[in-house]
C-alpha positions as CSV (number, residue, x, y, z in Angstrom):
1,X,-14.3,19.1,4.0
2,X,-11.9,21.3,5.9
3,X,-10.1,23.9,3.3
4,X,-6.3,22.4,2.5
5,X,-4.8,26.3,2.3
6,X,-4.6,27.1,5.8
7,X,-1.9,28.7,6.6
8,X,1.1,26.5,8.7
9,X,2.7,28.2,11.7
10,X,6.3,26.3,12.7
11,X,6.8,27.4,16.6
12,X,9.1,26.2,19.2
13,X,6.2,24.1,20.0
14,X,5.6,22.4,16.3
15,X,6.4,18.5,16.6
16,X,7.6,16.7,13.5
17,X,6.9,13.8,11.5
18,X,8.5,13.0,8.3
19,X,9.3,10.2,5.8
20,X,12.8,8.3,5.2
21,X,14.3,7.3,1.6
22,X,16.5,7.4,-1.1
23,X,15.4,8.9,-3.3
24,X,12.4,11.2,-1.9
25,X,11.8,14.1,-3.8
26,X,9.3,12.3,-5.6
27,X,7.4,11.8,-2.2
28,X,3.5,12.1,-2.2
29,X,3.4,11.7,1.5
30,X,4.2,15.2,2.5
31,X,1.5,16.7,1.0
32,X,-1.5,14.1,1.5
33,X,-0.1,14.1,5.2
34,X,0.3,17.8,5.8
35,X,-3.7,18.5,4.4
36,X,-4.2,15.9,7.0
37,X,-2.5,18.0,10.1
38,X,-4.0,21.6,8.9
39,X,-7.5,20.0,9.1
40,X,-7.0,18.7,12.2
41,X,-5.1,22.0,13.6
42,X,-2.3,19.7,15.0
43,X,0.8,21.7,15.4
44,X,3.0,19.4,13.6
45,X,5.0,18.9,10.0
46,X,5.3,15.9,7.5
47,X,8.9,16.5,6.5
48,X,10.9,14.6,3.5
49,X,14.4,12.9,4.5
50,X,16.9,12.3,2.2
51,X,18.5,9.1,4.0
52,X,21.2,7.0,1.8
53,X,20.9,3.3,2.9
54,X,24.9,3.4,4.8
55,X,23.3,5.7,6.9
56,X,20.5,4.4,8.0
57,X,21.4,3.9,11.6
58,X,22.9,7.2,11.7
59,X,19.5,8.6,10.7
60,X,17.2,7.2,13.3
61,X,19.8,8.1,15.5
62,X,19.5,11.6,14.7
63,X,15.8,11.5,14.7
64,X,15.3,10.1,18.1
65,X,18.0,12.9,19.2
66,X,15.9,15.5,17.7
67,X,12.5,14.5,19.0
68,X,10.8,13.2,16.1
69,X,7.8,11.8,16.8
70,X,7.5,9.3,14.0
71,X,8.3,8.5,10.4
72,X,7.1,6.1,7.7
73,X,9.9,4.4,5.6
74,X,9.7,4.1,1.9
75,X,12.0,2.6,-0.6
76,X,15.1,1.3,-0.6
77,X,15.1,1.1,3.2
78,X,11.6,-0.9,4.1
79,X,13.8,-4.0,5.3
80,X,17.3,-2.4,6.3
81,X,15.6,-0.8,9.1
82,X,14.2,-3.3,11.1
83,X,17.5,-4.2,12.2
84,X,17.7,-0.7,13.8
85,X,14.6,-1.1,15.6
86,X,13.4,-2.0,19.2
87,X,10.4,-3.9,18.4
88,X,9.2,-4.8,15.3
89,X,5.3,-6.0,15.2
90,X,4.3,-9.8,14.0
91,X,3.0,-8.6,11.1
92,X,5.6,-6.5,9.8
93,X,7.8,-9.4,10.8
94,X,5.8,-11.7,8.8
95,X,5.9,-9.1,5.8
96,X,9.3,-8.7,6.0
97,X,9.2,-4.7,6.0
98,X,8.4,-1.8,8.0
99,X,6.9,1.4,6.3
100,X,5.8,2.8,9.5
101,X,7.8,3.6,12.7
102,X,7.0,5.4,16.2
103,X,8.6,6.6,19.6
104,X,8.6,4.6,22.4
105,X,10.5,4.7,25.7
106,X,12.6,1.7,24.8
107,X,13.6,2.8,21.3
108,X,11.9,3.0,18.1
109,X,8.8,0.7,16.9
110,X,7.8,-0.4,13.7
111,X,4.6,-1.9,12.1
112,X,3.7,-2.1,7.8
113,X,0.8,-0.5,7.1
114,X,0.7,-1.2,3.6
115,X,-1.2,-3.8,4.4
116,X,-3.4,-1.9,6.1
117,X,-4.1,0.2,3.3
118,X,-4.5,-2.8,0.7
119,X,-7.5,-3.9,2.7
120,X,-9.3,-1.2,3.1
121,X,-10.3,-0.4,-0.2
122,X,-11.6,-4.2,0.3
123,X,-13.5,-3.7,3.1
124,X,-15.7,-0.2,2.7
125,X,-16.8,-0.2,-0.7
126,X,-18.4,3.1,0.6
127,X,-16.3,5.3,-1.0
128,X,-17.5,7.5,-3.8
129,X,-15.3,6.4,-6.2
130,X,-15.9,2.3,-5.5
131,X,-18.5,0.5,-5.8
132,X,-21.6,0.7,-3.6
133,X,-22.1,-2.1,-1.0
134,X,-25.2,-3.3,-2.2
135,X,-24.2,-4.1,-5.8
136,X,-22.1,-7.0,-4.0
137,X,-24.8,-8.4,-2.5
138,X,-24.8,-12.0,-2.9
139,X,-21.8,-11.9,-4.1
140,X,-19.6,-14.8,-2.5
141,X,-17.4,-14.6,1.0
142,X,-13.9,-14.0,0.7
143,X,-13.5,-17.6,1.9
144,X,-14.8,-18.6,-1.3
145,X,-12.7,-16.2,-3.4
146,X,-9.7,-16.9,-5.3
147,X,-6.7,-14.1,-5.4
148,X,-4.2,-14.0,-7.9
149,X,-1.1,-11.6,-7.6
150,X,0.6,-11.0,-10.3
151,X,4.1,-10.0,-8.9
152,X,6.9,-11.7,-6.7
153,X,8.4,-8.2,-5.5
154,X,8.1,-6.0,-2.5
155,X,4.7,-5.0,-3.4
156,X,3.2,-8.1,-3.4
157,X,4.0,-9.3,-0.2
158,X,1.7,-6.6,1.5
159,X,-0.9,-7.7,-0.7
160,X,-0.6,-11.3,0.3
161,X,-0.7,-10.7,3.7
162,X,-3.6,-8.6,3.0
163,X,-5.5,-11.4,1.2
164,X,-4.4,-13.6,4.0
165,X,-6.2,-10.8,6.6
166,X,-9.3,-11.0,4.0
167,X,-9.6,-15.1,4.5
168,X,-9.4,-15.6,0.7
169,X,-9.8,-19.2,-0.2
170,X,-6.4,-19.4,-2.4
171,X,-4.0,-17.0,-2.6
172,X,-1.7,-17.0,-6.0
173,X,1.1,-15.4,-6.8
174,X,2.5,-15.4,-10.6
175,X,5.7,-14.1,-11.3
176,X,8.0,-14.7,-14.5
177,X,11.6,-15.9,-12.6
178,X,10.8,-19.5,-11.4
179,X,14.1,-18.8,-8.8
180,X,12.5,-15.6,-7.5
181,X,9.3,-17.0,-7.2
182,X,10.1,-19.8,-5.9
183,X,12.3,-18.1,-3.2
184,X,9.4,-15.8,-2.0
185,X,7.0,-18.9,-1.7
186,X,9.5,-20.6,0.8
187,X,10.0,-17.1,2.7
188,X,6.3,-17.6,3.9
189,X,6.3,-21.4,4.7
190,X,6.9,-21.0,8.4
191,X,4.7,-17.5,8.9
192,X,1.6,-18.1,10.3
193,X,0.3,-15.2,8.6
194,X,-0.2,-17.3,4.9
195,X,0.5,-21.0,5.4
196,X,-1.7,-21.9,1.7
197,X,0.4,-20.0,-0.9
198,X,0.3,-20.9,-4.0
199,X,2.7,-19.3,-6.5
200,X,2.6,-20.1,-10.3
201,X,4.7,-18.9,-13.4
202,X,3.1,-16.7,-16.0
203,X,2.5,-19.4,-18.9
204,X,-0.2,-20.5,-16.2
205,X,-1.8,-17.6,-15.5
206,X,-4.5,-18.4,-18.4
207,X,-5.3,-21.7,-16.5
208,X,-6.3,-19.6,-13.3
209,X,-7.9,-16.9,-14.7
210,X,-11.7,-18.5,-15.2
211,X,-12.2,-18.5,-11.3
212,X,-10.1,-15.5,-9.9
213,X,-12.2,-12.9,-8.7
214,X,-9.2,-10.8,-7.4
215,X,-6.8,-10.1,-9.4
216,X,-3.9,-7.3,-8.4
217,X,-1.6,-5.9,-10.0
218,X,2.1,-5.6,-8.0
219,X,4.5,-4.7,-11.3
220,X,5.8,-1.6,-12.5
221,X,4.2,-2.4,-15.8
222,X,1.6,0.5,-16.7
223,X,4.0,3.1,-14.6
224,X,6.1,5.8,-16.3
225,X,7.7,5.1,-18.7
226,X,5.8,2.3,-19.4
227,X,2.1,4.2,-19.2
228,X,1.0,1.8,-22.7
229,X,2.0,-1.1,-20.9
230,X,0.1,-3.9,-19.3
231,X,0.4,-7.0,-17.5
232,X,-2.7,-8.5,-18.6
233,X,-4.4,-8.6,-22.1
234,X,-8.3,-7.6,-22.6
235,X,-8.4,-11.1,-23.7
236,X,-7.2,-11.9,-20.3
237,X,-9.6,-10.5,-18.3
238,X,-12.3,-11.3,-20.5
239,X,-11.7,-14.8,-19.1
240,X,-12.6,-13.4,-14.8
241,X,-15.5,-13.2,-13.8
242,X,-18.3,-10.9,-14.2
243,X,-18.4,-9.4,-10.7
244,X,-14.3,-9.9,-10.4
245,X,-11.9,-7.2,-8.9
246,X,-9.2,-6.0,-10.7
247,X,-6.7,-3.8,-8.5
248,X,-3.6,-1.9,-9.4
249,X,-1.1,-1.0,-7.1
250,X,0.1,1.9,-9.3
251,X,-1.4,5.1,-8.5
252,X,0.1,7.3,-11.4
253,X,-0.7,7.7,-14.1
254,X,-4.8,6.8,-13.4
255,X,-6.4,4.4,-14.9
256,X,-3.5,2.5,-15.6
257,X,-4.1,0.6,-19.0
258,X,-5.1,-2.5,-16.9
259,X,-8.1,-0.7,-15.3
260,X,-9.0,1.0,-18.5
261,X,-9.2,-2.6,-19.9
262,X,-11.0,-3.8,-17.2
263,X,-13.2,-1.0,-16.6
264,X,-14.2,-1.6,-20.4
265,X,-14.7,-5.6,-19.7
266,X,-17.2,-4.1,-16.6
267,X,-15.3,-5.0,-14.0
268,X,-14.4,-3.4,-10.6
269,X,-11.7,-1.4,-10.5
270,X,-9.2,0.0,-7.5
271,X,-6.3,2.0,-7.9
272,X,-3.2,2.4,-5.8
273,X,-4.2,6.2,-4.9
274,X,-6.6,4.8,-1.7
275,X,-4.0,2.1,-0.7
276,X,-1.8,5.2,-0.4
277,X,-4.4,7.4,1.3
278,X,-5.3,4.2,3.9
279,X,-2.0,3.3,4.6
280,X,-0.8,7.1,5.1
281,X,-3.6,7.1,7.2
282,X,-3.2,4.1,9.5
283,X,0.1,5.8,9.7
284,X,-0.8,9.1,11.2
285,X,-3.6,7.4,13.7
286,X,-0.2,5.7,15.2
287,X,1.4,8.7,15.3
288,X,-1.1,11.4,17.0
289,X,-3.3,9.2,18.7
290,X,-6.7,10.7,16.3
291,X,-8.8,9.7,13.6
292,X,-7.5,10.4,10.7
293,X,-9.5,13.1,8.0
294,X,-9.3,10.6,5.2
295,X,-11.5,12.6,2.5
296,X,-9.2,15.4,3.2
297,X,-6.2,13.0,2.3
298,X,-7.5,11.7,-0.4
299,X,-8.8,15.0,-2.0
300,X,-5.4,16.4,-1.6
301,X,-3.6,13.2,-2.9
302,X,-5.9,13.7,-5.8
303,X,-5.2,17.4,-6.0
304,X,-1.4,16.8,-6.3
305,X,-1.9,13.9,-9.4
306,X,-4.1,16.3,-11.1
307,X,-6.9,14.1,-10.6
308,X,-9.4,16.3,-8.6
């Protein structure tokens, strides 16, 4: 692994990438993305933008006027800019929200590559802190598999559409407001992206349970201040699967109490820290046209949370 602590020079030269929001101080892209340009000696710098959402417009503006090569877009402003944008991609379209935006010679473009990053972990169970490839052997297709997301916000809509990418067999989402819910269901009846959603309320949950072998977690519930919290039971997940996944979106604190609980029912367990590596990553491919130096990502990620 390249060493994270050399030293940045800022020349005439430097370019500049950076990340939109309001708030951002609490931003873990700048230093998980700035490890990432040191290793790779490109002469460029992650900055943080404070952008209030009535200006917006008035901030691409000014970023495209100052040469910026890209940015990614966090919250509240994943949806407000798309409007701002010359070309959108289907599948951010189909998301509803870009996270992700780049230079072109007609304007601005923007893609989501959230759901990117909520695959991968999916895919490469290579990584030394999932599980091996060849414990899953035999184990069935993602065709076969059922998905339950428990969640009706922002969140979850990246992990549906990354379900959808994985072929799962059903797709469900659980939420506790039967308006909300029932609004996001219709928002994906005419996107080719997930035509078989299935959403359910929460006092069903137990009734799919028995035969979900992926089962995400989209809430705030397990995140400060609500570290004790969970929105499953151990008697819950005692009721998946033996060779189910249970996957948090939440990155801090880690384990959340779900994937302590489900780690201790012997499940496998995925935290939100590589969705944010992979995504961050997709991210700065896009940007500078290289493969990214994802270890060195995802050890400084881990450095930051005091989890190295």
């Amino acid at each position: 692994m390249v060493a994270l602590d050399i030293p940045l020079s800022i020349t005439g030269k430097t370019q500049v990438l950076g990340i939109i929001g309001d708030p951002i101080a609490h931003s873990l892209s700048p230093p998980m993305q700035n490890a990432a340009l040191r290793a790779l000696g490109w002469d460029g710098i992650y900055v943080p933008f404070p952008v209030r959402a009535a200006a917006v417009d008035t901030a691409l503006a000014g970023l495209w006027a100052l040469g910026v090569v890209g940015f990614n877009v966090t919250i509240p402003h994943k949806q407000a800019v798309m409007a701002a944008l010359a070309e959108v991609t289907p599948l951010a379209q189909a998301v509803g929200a870009v996270n992700t935006v780049w230079r072109q010679e007609q304007g601005w473009a923007g893609t989501n590559t959230d759901v990117l990053g909520f695959v991968a972990p999916l895919q490469d169970w290579g990584h030394e802190a999932l599980v091996p490839e060849s414990s899953l052997a035999g184990h069935l297709p993602w065709s076969q598999r059922r998905a339950v997301i428990l969640g009706n916000g922002g969140a979850a809509r990246a992990a549906v559409a990354g379900c959808s990418q994985l072929h799962c067999g059903e797709i469900w989402v659980v939420g506790r407001d039967r308006n909300k819910l029932q609004s996001f269901a219709e928002s994906w009846q005419d996107s080719p992206l997930c035509p078989t959603l299935q959403v359910a309320s929460w006092d069903q949950l137990p009734a799919l349970l028995p035969e979900t072998t992926l089962l995400v977690n989209t809430t705030p519930l397990g995140m400060h201040p609500r570290e004790d919290q969970s929105p499953v039971s151990p008697q819950d997940l005692a009721q998946l699967p033996s060779d189910a996944i249970a996957y948090d979106l939440i990155y801090t604190p880690s384990p959340t109490q779900f994937l302590r609980w489900a780690t201790e029912r012997g499940l496998h367990t995925i935290d939100g820290v590589e969705m944010l590596v992979q995504q961050g990553a997709a991210a700065l491919e896009i940007w500078i046209h290289q493969p990214p130096p994802i270890a060195v990502m995802r050890h400084a990620l881990k450095t930051h949370l005091g989890l190295a």
